[in-house]
N, C-alpha and C positions, 0 to 999 in steps of 0.2 A: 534397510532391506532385510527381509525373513526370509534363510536360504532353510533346506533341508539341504544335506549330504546322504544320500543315499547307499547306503555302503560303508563303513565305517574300519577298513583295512587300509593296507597300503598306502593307496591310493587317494581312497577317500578321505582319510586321516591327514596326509600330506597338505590336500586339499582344503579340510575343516580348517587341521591349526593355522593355514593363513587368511584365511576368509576371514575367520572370526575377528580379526584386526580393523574389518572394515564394516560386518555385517554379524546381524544376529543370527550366529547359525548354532544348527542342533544337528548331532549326527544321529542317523535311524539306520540299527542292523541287526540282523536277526538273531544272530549269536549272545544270547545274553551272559556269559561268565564276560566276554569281550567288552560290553556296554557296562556291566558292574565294575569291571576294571579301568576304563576310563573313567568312570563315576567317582570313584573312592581313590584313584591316581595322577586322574586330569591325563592329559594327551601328551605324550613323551616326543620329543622330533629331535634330532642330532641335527646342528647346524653348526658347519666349521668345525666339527669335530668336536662344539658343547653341547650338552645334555639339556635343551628345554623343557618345560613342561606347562603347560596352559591347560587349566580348567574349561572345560567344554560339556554342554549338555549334552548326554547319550540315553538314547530311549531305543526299547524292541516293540513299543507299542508307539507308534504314530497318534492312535485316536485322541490322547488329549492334548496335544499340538494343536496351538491355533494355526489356518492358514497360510503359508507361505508365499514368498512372490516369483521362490526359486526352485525346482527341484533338479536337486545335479545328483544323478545316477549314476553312481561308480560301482558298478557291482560286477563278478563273473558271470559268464550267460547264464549255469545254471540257477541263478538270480532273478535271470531279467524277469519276470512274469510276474514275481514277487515284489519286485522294484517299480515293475508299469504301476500294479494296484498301487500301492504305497507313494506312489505321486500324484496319480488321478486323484486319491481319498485329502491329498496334504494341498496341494494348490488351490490358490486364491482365484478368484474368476479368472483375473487377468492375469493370473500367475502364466509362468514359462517351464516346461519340463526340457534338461539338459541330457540327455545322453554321451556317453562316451564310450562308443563302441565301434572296434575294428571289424566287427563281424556282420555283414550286411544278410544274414541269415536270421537272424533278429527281428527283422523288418516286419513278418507275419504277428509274430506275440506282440510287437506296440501295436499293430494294425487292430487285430482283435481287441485291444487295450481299451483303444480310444475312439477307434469308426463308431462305437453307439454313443459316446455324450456327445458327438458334432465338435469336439474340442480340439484346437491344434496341438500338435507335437512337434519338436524338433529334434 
């Protein structure tokens, strides 16, 4: 499975380093000193109190990213709109976009996102 992580902090990161255990994932954000420094350091996670670090692909450009079957959106709001595009452009026909948002204010910017390609969202 070809996930995108959308977001590439906290969160998203958490998220990446265990995914990629199981699936081909790339992290996409728009920070780029952030994405060079997991590029050139791999993805650092404390677990039990040791120091991990997993090699993980990190891009601020999506477009040469083939298709994905996942996009899981970890971003802050002021994000999301940047993060709809950047999943609508990454998914596969049958791909699935992931949200994780507590903020049901939101709901407008994916609506606008995605009401013109006819595509679901979740």
């Amino acid at each position: 499975m070809r996930i995108a992580v959308i977001g590439a902090g906290a969160i998203g990161g958490v998220f990446g380093y265990f995914l990629a255990d199981q699936a081909d994932v790339t992290l996409v954000d728009p920070w780029p000193a952030h994405v060079a420094a997991i590029g050139a350091g791999g993805l650092r996670c404390e677990i039990e109190g040791v120091d991990r670090v997993r090699a993980l692909r990190a891009v601020t450009d999506p477009a040469a990213l083939a298709p994905v079957d996942l996009a899981l959106i970890l971003v802050k709001a002021a994000q999301t709109a940047w993060a709809a595009q950047v999943a609508h452009a990454l998914l596969a026909p049958a791909g699935w976009p992931l949200r994780c948002k507590t903020a049901w204010e939101m709901m407008p910017c994916w609506r606008r996102c995605w009401a013109p390609s006819g595509r679901r969202w979740g």
